[in-house]
mmCIF file of the N, C-alpha and C atoms, coordinates in Angstrom:
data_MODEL
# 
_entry.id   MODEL 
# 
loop_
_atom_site.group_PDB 
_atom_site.id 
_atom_site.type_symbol 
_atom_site.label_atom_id 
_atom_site.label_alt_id 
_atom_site.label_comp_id 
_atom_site.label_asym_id 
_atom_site.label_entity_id 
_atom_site.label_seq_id 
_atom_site.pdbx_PDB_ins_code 
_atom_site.Cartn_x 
_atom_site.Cartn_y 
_atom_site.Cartn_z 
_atom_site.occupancy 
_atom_site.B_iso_or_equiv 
_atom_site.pdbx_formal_charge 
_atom_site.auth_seq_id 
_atom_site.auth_comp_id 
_atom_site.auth_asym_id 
_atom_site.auth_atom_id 
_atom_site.pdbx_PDB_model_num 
ATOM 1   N N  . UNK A 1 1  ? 34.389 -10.437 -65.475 1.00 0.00 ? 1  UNK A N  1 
ATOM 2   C CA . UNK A 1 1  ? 33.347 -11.032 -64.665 1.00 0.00 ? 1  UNK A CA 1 
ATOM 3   C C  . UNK A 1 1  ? 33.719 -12.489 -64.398 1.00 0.00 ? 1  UNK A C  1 
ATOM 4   N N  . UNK A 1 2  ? 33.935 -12.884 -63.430 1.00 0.00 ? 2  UNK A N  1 
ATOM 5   C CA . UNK A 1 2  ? 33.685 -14.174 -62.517 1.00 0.00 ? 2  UNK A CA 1 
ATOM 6   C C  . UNK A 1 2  ? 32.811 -14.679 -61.726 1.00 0.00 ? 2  UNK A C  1 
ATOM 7   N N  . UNK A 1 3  ? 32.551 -16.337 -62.166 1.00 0.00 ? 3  UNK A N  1 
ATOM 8   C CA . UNK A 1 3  ? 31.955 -16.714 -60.999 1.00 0.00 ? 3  UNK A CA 1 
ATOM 9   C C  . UNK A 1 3  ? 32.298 -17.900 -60.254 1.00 0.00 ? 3  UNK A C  1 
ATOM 10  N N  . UNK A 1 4  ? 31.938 -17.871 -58.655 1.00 0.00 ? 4  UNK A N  1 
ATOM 11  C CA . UNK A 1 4  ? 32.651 -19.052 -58.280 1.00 0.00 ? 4  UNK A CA 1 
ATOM 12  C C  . UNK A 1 4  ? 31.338 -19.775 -57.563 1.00 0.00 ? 4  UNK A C  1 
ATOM 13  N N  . UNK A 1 5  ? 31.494 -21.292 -57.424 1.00 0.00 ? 5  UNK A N  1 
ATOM 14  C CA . UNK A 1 5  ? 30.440 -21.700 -56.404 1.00 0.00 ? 5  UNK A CA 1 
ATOM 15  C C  . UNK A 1 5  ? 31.117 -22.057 -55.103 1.00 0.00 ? 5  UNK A C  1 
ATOM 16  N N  . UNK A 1 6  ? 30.086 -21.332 -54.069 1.00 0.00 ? 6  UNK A N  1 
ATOM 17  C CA . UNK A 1 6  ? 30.794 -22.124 -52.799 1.00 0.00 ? 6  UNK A CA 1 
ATOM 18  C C  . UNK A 1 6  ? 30.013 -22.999 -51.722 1.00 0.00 ? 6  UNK A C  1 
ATOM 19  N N  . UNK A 1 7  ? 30.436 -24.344 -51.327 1.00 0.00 ? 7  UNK A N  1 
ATOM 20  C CA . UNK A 1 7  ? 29.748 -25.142 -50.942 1.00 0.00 ? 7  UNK A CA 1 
ATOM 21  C C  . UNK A 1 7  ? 29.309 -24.599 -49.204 1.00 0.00 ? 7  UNK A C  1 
ATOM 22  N N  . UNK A 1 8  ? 28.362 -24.906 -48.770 1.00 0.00 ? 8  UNK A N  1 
ATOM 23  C CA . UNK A 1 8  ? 28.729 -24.789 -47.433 1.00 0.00 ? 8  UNK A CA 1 
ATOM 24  C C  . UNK A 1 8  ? 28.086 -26.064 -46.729 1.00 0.00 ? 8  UNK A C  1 
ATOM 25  N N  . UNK A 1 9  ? 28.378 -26.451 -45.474 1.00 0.00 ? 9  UNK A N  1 
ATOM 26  C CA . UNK A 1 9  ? 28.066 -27.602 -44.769 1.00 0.00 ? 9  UNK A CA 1 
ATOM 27  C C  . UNK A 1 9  ? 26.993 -27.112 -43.448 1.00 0.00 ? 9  UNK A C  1 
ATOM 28  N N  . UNK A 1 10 ? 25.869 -27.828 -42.721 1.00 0.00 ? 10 UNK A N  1 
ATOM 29  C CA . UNK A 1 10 ? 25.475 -27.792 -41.558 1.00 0.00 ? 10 UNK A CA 1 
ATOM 30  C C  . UNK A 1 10 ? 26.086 -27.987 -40.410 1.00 0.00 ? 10 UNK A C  1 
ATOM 31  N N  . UNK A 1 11 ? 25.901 -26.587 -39.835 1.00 0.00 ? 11 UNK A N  1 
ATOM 32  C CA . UNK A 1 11 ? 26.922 -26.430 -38.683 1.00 0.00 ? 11 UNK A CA 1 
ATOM 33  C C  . UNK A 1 11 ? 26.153 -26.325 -37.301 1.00 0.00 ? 11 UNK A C  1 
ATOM 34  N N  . UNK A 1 12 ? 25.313 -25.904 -37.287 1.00 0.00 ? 12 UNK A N  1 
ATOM 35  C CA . UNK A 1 12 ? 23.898 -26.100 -36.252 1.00 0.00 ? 12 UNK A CA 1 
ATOM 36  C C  . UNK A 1 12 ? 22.674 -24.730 -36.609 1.00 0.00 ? 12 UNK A C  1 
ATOM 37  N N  . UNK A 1 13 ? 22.709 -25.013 -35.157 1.00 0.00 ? 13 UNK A N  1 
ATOM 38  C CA . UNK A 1 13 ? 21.238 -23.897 -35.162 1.00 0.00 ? 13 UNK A CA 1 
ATOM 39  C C  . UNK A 1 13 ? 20.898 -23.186 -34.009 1.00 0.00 ? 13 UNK A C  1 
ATOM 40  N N  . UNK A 1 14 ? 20.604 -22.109 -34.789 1.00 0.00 ? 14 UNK A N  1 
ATOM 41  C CA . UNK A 1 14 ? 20.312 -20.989 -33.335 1.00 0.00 ? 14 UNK A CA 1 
ATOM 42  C C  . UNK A 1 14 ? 18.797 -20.548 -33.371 1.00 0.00 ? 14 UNK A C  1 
ATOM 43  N N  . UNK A 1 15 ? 18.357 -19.281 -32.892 1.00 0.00 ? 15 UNK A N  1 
ATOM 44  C CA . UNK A 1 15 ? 16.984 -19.440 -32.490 1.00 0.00 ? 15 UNK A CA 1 
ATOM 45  C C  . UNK A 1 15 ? 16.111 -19.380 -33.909 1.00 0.00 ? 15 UNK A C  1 
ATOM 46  N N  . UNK A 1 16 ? 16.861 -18.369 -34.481 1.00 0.00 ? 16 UNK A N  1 
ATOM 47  C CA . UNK A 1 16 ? 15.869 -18.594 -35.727 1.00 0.00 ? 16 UNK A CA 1 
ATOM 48  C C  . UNK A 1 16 ? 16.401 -18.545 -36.921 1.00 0.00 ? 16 UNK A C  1 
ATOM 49  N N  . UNK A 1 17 ? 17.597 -19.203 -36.975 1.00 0.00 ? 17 UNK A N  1 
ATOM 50  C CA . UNK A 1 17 ? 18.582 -19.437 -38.488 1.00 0.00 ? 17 UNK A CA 1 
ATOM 51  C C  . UNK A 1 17 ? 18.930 -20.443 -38.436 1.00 0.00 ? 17 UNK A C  1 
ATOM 52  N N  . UNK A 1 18 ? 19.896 -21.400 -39.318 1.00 0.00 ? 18 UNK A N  1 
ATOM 53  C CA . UNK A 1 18 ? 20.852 -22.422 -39.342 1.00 0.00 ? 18 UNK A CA 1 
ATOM 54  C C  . UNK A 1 18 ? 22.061 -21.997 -39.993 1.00 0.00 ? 18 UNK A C  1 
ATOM 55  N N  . UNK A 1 19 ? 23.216 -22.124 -39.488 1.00 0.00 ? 19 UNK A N  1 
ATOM 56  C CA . UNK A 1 19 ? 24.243 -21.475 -39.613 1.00 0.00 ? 19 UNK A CA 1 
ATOM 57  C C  . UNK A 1 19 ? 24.898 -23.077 -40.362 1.00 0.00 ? 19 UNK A C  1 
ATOM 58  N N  . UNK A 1 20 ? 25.681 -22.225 -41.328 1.00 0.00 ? 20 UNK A N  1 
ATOM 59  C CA . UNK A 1 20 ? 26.222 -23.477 -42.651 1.00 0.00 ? 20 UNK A CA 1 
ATOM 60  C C  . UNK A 1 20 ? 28.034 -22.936 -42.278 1.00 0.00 ? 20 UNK A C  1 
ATOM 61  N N  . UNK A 1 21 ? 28.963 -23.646 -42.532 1.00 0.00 ? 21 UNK A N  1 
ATOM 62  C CA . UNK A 1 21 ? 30.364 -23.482 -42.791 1.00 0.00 ? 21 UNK A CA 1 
ATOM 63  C C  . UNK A 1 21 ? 30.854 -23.847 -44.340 1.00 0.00 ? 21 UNK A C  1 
ATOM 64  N N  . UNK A 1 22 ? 31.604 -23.153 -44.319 1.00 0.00 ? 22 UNK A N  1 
ATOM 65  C CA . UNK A 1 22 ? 32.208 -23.059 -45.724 1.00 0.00 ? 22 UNK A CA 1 
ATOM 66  C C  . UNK A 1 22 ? 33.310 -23.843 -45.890 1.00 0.00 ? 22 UNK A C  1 
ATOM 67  N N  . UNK A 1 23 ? 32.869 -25.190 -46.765 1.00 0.00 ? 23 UNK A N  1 
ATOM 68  C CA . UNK A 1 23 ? 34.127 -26.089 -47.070 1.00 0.00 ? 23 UNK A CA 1 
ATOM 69  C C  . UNK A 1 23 ? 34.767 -25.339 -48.265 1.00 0.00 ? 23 UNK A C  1 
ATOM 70  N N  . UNK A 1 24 ? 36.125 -25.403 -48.005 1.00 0.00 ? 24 UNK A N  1 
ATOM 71  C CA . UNK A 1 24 ? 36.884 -24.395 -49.131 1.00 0.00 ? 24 UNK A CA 1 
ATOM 72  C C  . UNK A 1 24 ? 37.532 -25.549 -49.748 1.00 0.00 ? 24 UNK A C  1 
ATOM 73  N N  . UNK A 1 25 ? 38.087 -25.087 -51.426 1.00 0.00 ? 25 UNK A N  1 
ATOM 74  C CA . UNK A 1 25 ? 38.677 -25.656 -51.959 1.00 0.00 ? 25 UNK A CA 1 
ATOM 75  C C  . UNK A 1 25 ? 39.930 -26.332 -51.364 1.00 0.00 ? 25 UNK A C  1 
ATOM 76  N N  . UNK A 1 26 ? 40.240 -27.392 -51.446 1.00 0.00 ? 26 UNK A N  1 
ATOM 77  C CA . UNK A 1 26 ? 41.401 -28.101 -51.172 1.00 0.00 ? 26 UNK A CA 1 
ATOM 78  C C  . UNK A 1 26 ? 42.781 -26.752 -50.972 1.00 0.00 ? 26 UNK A C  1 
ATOM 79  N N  . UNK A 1 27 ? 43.431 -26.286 -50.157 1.00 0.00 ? 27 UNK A N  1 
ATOM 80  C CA . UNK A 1 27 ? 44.672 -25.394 -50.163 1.00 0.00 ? 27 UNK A CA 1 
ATOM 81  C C  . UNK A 1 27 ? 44.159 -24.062 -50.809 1.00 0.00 ? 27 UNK A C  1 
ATOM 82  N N  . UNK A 1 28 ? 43.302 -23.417 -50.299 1.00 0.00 ? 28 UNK A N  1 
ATOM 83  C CA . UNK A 1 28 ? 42.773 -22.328 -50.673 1.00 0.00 ? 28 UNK A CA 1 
ATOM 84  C C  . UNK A 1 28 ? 41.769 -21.609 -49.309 1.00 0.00 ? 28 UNK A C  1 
ATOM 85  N N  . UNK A 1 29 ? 42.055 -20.925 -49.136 1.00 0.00 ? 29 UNK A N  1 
ATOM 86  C CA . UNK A 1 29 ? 41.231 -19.758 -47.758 1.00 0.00 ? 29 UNK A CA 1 
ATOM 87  C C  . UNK A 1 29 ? 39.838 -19.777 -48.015 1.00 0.00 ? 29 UNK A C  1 
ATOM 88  N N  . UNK A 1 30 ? 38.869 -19.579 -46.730 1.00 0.00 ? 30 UNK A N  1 
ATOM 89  C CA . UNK A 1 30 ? 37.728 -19.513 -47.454 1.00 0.00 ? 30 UNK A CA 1 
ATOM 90  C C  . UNK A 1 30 ? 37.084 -18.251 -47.773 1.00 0.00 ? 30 UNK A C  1 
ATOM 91  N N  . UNK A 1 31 ? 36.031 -17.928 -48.522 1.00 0.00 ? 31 UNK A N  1 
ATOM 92  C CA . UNK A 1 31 ? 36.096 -16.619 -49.338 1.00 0.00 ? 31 UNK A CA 1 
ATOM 93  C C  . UNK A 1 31 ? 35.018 -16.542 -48.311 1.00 0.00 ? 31 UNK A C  1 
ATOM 94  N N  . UNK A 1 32 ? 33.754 -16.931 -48.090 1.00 0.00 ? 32 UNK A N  1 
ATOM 95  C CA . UNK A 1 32 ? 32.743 -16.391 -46.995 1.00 0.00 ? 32 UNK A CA 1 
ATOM 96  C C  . UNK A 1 32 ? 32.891 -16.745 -45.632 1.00 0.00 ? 32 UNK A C  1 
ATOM 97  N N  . UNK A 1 33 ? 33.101 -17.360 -45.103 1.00 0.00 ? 33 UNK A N  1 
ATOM 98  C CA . UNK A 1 33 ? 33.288 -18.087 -43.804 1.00 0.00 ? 33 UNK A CA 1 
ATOM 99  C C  . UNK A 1 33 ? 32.273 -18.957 -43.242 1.00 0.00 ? 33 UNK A C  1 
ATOM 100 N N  . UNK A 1 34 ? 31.252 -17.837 -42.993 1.00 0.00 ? 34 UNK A N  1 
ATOM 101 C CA . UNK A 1 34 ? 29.749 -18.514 -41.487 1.00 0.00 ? 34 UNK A CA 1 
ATOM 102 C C  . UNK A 1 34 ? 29.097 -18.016 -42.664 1.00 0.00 ? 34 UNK A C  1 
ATOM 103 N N  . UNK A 1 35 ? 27.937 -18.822 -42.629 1.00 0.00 ? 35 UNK A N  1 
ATOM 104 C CA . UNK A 1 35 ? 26.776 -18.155 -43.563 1.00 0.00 ? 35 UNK A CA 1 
ATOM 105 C C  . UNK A 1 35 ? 25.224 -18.133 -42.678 1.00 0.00 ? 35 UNK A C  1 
ATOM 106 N N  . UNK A 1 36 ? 24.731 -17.638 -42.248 1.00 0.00 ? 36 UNK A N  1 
ATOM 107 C CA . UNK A 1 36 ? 23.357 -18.297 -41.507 1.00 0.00 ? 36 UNK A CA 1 
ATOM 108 C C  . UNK A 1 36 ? 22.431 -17.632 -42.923 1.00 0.00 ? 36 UNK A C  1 
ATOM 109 N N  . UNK A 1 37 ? 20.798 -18.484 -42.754 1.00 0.00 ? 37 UNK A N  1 
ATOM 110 C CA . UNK A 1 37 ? 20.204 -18.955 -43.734 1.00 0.00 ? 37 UNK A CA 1 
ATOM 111 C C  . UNK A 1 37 ? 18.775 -19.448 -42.682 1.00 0.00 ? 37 UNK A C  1 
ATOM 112 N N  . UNK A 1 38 ? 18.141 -17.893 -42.918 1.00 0.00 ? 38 UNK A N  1 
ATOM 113 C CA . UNK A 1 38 ? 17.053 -18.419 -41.912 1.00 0.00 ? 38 UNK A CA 1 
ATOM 114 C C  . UNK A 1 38 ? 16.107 -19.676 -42.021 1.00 0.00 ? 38 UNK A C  1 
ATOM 115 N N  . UNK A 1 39 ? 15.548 -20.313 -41.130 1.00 0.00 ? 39 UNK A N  1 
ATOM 116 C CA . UNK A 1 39 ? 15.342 -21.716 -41.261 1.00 0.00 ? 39 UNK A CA 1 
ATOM 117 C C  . UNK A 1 39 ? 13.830 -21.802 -41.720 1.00 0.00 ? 39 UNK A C  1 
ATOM 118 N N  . UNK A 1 40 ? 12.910 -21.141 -41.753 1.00 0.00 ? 40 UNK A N  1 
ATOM 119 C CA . UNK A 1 40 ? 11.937 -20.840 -43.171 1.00 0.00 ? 40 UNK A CA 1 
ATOM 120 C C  . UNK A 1 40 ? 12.584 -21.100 -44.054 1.00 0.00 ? 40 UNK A C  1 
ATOM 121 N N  . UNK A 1 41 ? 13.065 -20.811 -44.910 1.00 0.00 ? 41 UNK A N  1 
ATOM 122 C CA . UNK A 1 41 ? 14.262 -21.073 -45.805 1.00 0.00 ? 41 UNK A CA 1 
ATOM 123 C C  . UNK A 1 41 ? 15.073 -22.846 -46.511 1.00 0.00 ? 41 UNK A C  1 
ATOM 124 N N  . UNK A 1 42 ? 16.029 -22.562 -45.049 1.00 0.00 ? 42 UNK A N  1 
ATOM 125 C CA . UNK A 1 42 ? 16.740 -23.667 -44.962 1.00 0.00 ? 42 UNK A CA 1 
ATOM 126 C C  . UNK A 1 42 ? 16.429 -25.205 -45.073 1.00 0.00 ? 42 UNK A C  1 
ATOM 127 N N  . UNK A 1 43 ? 15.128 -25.018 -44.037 1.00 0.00 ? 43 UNK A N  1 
ATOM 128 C CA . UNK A 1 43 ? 14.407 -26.278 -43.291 1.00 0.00 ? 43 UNK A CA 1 
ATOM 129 C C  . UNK A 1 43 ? 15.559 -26.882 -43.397 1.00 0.00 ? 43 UNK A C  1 
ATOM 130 N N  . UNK A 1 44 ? 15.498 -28.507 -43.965 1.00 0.00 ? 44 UNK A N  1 
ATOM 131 C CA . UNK A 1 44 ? 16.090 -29.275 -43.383 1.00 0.00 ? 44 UNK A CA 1 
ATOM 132 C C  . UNK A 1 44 ? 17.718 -29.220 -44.059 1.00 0.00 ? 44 UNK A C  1 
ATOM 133 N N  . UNK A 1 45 ? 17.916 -28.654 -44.698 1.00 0.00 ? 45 UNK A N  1 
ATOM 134 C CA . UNK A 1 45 ? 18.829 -28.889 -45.880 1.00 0.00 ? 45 UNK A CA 1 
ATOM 135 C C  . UNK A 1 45 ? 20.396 -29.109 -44.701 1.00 0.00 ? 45 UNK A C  1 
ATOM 136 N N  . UNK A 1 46 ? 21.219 -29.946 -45.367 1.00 0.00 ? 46 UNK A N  1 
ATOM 137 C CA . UNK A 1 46 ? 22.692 -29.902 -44.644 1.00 0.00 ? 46 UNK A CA 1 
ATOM 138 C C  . UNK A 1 46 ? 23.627 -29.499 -45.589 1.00 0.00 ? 46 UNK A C  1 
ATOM 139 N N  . UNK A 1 47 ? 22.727 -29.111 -46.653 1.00 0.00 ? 47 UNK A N  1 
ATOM 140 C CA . UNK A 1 47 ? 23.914 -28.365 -47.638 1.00 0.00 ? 47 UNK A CA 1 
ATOM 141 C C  . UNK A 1 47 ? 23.902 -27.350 -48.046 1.00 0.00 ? 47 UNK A C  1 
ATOM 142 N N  . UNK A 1 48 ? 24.198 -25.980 -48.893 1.00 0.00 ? 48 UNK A N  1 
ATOM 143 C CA . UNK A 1 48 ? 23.882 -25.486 -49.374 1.00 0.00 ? 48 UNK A CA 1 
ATOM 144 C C  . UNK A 1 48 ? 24.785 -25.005 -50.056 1.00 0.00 ? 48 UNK A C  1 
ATOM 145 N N  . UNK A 1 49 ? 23.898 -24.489 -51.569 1.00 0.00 ? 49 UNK A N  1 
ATOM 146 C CA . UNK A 1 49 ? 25.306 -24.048 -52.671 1.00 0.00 ? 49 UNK A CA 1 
ATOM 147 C C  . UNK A 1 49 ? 25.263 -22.369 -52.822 1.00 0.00 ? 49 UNK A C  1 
ATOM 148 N N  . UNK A 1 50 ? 26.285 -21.560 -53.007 1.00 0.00 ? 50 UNK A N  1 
ATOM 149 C CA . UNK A 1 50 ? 25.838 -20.292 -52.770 1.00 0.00 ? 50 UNK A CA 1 
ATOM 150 C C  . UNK A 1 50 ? 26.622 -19.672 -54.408 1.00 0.00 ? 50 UNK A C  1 
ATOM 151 N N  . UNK A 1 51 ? 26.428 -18.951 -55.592 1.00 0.00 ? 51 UNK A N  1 
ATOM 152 C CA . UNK A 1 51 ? 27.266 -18.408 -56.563 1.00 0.00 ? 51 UNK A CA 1 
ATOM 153 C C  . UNK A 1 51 ? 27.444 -17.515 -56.413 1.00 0.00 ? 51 UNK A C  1 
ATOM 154 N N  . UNK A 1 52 ? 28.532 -16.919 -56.501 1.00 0.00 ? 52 UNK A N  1 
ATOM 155 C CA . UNK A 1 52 ? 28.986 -15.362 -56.244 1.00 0.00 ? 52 UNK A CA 1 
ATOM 156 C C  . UNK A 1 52 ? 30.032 -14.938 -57.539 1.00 0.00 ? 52 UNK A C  1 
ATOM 157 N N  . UNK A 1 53 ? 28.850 -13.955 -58.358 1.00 0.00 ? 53 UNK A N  1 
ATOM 158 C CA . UNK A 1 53 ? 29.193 -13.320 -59.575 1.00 0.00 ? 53 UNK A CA 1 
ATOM 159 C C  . UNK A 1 53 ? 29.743 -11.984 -59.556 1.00 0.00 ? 53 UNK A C  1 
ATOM 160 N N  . UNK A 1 54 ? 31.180 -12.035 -59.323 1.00 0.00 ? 54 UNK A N  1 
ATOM 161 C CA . UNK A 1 54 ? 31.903 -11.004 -59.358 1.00 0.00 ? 54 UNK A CA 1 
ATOM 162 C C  . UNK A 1 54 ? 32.150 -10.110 -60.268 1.00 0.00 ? 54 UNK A C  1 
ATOM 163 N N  . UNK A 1 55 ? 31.373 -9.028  -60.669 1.00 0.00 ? 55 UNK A N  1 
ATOM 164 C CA . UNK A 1 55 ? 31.485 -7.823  -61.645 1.00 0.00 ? 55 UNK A CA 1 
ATOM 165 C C  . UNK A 1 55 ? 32.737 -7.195  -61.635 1.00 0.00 ? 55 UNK A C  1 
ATOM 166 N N  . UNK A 1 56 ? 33.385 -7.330  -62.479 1.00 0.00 ? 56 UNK A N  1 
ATOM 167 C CA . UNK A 1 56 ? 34.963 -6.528  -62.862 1.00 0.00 ? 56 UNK A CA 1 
ATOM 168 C C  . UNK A 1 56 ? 34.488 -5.242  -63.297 1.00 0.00 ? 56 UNK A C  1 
# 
């Protein structure tokens, strides 16, 4: 079992989400890419942290 955190950044907004990008580790691919995060939710945030607990 692993877990990793992945950051993502504010990338804009569409009609009823805010779509975040995934800053990846320095020389490393990114593992999610686009994330949208409906904006009920989101409101104002320009960041968001996401953990992804990988079951072996």
């Amino acid at each position: 079992m692993s877990k990793k955190i992945v950051m993502f950044e504010y990338e804009k907004e569409t009609k009823n989400s805010v779509r975040y990008k995934e800053i990846p580790d320095e020389g490393t691919a990114p593992i999610v890419g686009t994330l949208y995060i409906q904006k009920w939710f989101a409101g104002n945030s320009k960041t968001i942290e996401v953990t992804i607990d990988k079951k072996d």
